[in-house]
C-alpha positions in Angstrom: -101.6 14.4 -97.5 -98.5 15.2 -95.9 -95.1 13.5 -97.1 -93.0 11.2 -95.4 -89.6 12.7 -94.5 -86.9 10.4 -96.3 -85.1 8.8 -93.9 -81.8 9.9 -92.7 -78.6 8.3 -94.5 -75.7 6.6 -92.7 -72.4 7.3 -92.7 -70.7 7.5 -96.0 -67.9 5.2 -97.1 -65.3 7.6 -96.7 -66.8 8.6 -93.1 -66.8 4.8 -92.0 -63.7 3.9 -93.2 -61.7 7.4 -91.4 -64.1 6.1 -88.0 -62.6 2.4 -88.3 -59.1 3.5 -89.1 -59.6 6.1 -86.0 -60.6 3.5 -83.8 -57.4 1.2 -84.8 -55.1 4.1 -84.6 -56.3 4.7 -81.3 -56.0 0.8 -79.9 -53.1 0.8 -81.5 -51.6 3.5 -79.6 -53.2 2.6 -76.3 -51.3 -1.0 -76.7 -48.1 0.6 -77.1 -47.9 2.4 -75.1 -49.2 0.7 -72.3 -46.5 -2.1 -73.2 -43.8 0.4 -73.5 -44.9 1.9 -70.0 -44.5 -1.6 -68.5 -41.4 -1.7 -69.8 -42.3 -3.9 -72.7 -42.0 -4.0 -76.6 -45.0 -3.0 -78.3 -45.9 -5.7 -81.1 -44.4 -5.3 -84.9 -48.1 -5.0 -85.5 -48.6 -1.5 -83.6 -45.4 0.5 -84.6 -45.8 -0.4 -88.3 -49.6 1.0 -87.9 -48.3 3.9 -85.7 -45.3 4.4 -88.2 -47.6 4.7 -91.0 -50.3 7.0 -89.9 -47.7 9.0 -88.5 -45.9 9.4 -92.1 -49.3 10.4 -93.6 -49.0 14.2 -93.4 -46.1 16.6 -92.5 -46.3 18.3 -88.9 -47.2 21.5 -89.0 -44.6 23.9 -88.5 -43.6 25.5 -85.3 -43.4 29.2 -85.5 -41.4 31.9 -83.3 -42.6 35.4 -82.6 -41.2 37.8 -80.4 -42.9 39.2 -77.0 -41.4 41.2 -74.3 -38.2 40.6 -75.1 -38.9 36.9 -75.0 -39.1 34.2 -77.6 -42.5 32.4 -77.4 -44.2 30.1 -79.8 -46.3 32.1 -82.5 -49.8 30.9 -81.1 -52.0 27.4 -81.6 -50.6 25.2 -84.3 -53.5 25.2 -86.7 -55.6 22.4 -86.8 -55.6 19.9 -90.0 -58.7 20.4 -91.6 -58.8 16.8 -93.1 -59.7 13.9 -90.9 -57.3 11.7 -92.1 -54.2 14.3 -91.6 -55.7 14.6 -87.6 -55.0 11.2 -87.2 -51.7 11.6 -88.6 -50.7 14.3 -85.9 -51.8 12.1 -83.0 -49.7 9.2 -84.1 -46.6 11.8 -84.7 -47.9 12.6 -80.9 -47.8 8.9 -79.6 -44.5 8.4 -81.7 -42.8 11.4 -79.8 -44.7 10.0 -76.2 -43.1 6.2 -76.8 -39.7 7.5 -77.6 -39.3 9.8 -74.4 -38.6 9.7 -71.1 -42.3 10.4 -69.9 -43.8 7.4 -71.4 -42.6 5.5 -67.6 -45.0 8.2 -66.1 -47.8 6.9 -67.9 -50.8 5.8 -65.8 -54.1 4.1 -66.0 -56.6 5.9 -63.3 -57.5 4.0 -60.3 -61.2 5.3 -60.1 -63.7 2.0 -60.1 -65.2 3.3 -63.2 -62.4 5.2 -65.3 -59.6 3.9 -67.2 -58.3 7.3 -68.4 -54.7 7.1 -69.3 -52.7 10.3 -68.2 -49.2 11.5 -67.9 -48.7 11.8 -64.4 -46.1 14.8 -64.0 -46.6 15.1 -60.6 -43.6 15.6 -58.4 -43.7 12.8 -56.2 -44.8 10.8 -59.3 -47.6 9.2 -57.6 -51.0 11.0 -58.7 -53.5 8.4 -58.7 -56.8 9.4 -60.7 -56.7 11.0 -64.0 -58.3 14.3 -62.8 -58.7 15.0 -58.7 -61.8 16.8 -59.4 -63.5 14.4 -61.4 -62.7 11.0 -60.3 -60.3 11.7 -57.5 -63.6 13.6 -55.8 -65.5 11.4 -57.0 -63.8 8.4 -55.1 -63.3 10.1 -52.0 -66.6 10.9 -51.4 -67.6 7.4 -52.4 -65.2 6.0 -49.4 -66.4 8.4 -46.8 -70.1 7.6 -47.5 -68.8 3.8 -47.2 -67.1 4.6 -44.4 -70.4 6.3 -43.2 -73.0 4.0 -43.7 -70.4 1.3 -42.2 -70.0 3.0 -38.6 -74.4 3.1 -38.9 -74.0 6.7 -38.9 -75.9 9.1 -41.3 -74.3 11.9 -43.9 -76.2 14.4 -41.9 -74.9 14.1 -38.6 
């Protein structure tokens, strides 16, 4: 007689409660800056939330190195190791976006199925889909089959 296989356990404490205060940091931030895009105040609410993760761990320092002649950044920051101190560099992140001069660039993609928020830093400041070859494609070959099937002709002709 074979055993049963126990069960596999849920998510600990600690793993629930760094999911739950991920998925607030990330509302949070969303919120704010998509009142701060609009040209709006984001709530008291948000920045003490995004002010507070953000003071959790220290940034990690940038570092120089010389290379032909030039003075580059030494490589990758390295990635925090903890969970908790991730979430603490992506509200230093959103902290930097909402006090800069980008954060009016800030767009929510126009794709019927995507609400992707991206930075557009295109020239004429009027990119539309969050990627051109995943939804921008996407949409235009949806239109020109519309378009299509509209006119009674086939794809194939």
């Amino acid at each position: 007689m074979r055993e049963a296989l126990p069960l596999a356990p849920g998510p600990s404490p600690a793993t629930a409660a760094v999911l739950m205060s991920a998925r607030r940091l990330r509302e949070s931030v969303d919120r704010a800056v998509l009142a701060v895009a609009g040209g709006r105040l984001p709530t008291y609410g948000d920045v003490t939330l995004l002010n507070r993760s953000a003071a959790a761990a220290p940034r990690p320092a940038l570092q120089l190195v010389i290379t032909d002649d030039r003075l580059e950044p030494a490589g990758p920051r390295p990635l925090a190791a903890e969970p908790a101190l991730a979430l603490a560099l992506i509200a230093q992140d959103a902290v930097d976006l909402l006090l800069s001069t980008e954060i009016r660039r800030v767009r929510i993609c126009g794709a019927d199925r995507c609400a992707l928020r991206f930075l557009d830093r295109s020239p004429a400041r009027n990119r539309r889909w969050c990627s051109m070859s995943r939804c921008g494609n996407r949409t235009k070959v949806r239109l020109h089959q519309s378009r299509v099937r509209q006119s009674g002709r086939t794809t194939e002709n």
